[in-house]
C-alpha positions in Angstrom: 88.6 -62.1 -108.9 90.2 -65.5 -108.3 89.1 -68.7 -106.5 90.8 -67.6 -103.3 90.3 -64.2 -103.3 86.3 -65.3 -103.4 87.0 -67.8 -100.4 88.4 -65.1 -98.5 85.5 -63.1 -98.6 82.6 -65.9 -98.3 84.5 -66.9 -95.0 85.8 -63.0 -93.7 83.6 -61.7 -91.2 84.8 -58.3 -90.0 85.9 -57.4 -86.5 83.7 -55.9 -83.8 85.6 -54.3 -81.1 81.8 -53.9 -79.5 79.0 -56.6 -79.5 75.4 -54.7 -80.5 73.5 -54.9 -78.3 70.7 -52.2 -77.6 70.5 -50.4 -74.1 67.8 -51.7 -72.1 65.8 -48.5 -72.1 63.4 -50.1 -68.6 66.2 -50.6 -66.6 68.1 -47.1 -67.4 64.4 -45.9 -66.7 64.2 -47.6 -63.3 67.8 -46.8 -62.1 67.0 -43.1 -62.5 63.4 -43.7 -60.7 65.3 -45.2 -57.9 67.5 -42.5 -57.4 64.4 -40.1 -57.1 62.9 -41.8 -54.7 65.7 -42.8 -52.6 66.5 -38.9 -52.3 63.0 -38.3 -50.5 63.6 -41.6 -48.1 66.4 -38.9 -46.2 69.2 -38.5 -48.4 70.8 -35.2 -49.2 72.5 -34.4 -52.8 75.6 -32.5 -51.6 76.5 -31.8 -54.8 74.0 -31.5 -57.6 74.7 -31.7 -61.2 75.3 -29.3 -63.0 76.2 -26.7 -60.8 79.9 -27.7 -60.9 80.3 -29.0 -64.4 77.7 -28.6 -67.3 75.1 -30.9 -67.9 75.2 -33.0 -71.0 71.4 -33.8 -71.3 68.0 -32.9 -69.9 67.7 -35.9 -67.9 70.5 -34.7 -66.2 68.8 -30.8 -65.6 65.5 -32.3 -64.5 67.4 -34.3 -62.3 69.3 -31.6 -61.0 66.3 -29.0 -60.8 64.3 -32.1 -58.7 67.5 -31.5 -56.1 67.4 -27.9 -56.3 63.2 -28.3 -55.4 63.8 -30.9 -52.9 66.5 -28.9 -51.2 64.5 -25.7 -50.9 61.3 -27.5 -49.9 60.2 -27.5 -46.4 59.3 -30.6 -44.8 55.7 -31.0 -46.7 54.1 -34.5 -46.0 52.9 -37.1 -48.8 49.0 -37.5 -48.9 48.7 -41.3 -48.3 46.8 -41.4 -51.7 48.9 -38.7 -53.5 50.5 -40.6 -56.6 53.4 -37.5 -56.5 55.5 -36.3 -53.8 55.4 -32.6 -53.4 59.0 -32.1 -54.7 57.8 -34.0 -58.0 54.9 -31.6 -57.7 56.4 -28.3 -57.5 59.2 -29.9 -60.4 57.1 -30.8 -63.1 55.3 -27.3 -62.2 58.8 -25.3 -63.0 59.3 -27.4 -65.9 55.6 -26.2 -67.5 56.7 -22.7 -66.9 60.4 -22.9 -68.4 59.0 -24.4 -71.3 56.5 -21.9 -71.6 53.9 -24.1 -73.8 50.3 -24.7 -73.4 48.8 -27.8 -71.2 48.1 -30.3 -74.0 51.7 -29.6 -75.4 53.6 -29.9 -72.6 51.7 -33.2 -71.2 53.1 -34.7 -74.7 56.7 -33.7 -74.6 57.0 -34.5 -70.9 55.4 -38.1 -71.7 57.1 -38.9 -75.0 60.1 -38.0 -73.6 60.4 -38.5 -69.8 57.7 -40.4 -68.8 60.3 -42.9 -67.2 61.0 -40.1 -64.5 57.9 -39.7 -63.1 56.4 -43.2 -63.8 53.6 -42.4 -61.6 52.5 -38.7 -63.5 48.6 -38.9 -63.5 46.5 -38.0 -66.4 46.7 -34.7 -67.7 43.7 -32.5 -66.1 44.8 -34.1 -63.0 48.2 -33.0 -63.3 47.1 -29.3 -63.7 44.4 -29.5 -61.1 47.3 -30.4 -58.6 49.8 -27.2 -60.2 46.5 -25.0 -59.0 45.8 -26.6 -55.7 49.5 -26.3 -54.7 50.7 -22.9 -56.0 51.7 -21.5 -52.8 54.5 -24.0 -52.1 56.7 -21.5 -54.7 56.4 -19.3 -52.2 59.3 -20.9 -50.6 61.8 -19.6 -53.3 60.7 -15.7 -53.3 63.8 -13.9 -52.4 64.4 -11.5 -49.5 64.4 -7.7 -49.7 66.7 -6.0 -50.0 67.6 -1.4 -49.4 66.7 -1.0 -53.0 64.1 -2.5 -55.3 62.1 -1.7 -58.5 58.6 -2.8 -59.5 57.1 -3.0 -63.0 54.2 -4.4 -65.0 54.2 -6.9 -67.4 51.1 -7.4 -70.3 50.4 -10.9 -70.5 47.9 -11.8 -73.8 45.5 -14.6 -73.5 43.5 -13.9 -76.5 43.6 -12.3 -79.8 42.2 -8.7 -79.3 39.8 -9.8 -82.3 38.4 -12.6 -80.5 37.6 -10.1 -77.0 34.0 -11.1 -76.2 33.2 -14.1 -78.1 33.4 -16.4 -75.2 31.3 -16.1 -72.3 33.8 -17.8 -70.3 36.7 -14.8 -71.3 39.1 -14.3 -68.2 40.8 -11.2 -69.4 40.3 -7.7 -70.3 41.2 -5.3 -72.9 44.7 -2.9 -72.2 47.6 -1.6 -73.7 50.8 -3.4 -73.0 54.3 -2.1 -74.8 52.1 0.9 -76.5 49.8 -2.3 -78.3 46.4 -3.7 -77.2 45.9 -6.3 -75.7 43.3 -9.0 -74.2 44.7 -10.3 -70.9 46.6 -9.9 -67.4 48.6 -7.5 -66.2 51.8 -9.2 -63.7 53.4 -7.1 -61.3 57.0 -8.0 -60.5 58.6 -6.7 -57.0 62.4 -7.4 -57.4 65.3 -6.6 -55.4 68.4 -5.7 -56.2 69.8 -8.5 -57.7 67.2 -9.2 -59.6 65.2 -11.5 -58.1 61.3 -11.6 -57.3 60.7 -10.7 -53.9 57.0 -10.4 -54.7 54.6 -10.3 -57.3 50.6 -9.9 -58.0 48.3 -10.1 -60.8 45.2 -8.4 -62.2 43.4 -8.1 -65.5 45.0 -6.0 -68.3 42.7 -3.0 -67.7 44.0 -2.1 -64.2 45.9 0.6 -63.3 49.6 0.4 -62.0 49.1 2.3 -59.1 46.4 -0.3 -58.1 49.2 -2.9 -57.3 50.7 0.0 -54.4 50.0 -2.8 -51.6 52.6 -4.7 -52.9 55.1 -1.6 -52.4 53.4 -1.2 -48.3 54.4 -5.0 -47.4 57.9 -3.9 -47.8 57.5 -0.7 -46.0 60.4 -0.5 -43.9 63.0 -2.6 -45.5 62.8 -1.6 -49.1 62.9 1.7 -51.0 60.9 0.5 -54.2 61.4 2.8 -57.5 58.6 2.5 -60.1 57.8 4.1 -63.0 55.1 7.3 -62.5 52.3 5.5 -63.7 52.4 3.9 -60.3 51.4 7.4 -58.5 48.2 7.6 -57.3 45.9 10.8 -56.4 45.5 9.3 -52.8 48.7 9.3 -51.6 52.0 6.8 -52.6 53.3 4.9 -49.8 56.2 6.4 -48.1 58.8 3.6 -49.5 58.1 4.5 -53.1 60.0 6.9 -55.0 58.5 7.3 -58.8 61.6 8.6 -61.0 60.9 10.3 -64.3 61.6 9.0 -67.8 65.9 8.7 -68.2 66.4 8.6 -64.3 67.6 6.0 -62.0 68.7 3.6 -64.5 69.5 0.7 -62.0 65.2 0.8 -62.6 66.3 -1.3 -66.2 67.1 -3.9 -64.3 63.7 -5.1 -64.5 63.5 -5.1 -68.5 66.4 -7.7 -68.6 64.2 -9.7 -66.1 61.1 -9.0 -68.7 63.1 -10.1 -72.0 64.5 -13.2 -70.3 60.6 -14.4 -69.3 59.6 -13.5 -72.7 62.8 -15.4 -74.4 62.7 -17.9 -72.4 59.7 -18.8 -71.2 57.6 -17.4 -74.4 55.4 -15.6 -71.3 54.2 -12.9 -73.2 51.4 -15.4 -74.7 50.1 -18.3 -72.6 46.5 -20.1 -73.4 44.4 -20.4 -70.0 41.1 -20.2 -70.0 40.7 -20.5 -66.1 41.7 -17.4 -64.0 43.0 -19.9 -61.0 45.1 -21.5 -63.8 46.8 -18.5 -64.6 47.6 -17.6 -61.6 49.4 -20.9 -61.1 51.3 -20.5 -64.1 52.9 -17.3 -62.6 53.7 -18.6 -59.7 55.7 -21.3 -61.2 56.8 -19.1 -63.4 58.6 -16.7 -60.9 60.2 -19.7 -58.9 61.4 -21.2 -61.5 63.0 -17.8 -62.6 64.7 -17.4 -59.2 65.9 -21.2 -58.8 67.7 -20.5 -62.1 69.3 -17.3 -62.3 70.9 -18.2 -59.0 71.8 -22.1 -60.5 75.8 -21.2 -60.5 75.6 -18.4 -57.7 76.0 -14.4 -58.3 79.0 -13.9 -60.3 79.7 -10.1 -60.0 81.3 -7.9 -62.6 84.6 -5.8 -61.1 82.3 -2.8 -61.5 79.9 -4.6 -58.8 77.3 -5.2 -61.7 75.6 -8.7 -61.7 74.8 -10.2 -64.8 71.6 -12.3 -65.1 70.9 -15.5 -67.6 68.8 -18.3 -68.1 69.0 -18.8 -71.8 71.1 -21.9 -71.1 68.6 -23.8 -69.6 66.1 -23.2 -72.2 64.2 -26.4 -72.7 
């Protein structure tokens, strides 16, 4: 190399079209707080991301699923000493059951990774206490009835059947679920005919079906519910249920495309609570958030009529 050829590079420093300078990570954080809050001070979203072009990150989903909760939400009032508003609440309660983890593992992705949304997120027992205290505000997002429904039941396994009775503290029991055994809960989904959950109850594994039949009478009148015959009791069915035998009535499927999607999505088919009150919350959630996001870009019918159901995209 010659004498000027090494000038040229001791002295060349390259071009930069852009300086580098790292993104303030606080002040992205607190714009995006800001915008939270400033949509419970009276402002509506009119339209709300995602639903008209697809979101390019999860910030953008939570953000969006906080305006689809805040939307739906009636008029619930802050508790003076509440650190959460209810929408926030009911958000970070969907978000638990779309990611369909346990308690411990949850709390550490959501504050890892978006703390800076809910800077005021309380410790983590607190944070569940307050998904069990407030379960019945996803009641709101049950949908309607409609002239036709199906019901089904759904095995959920808490434990290992090995491990049945080692715990004094054991919340469920021993039945079969998908012709297996299992230790746990038994859910019972009312939908209608789009898919949705209209209703739904619980009970330990080792119930009968036909013990959730008050679930089909609170509909009596304005939907015609078919079930499976393991919902037929020797007392009497109500007078809106009509059992169909195995290979009849196939719309009655719709309700395993529902199943596969909670247990695809949501991993629902194993959660880990210990407390019965828990669980229950967990289902709750776990039915809203179901509703909220099959309907996230509205029914989009088939030219056969059929209406196809998803929520893998939004698998978190």
């Amino acid at each position: 190399m010659s004498t000027g050829e090494a000038n040229y590079f001791r002295y060349y420093k390259p071009m930069v079209l852009v300086s580098y300078k790292p993104i303030n990570t606080i002040v992205l954080a607190g714009l995006i707080v800001m915008v939270i809050h400033f949509l419970h001070a009276g402002r509506t979203c009119a339209t709300l991301p995602g639903t008209e072009e697809s979101m390019t990150t999860t910030i953008d989903f939570i953000t969006a699923f906080f305006c689809q909760v805040d939307d739906h939400l009636p008029a619930i009032p802050k508790h003076p000493e509440a650190h959460l508003w209810p929408s926030e609440v009911v958000t970070l309660g969907l978000l638990h059951a779309l990611k369909g983890v346990g308690n411990r593992a949850f709390y550490r992705w959501l504050t890892r990774d978006y703390r800076a949304l809910f800077p005021r997120l309380p410790e983590r027992t607190r944070l569940f206490r307050l998904l069990k205290t407030h379960q019945d505000w996803t009641r709101v997002f049950l949908a309607a009835p409609t002239v036709l429904g199906v019901i089904d039941t759904y095995g959920i396994e808490l434990i290992h059947p090995m491990r049945e009775g080692r715990s004094p503290q054991q919340i469920g029991r021993k039945g079969v679920s998908n012709h297996r055994w299992i230790v746990g809960g038994k859910l019972c989904l009312l939908l209608n005919q789009w898919g949705l959950v209209v209703g739904w109850a619980c009970d330990t594994a080792n119930v009968a079906d036909n013990s959730f039949q008050w679930l089909i009478r609170q509909v009596d009148g304005r939907m015609i519910v078919l079930s499976d015959t393991g919902f037929h009791a020797a007392e009497g069915d109500p007078a809106n249920l009509k059992l169909c035998q195995r290979g009849a009535w196939q719309d009655r499927m719709l309700v395993e495309t529902v199943l596969s999607m909670l247990t695809l999505v949501c991993h629902f088919k194993q959660v880990m609570h210990r407390g019965w009150a828990y669980f229950q919350a967990r289902l709750a959630f776990t039915m809203a958030a179901f509703n909220v996001l099959v309907q996230w870009h509205g029914f989009q019918p088939y030219a056969s009529g059929f209406v196809p159901l998803s929520m893998a995209e939004f698998s978190l």
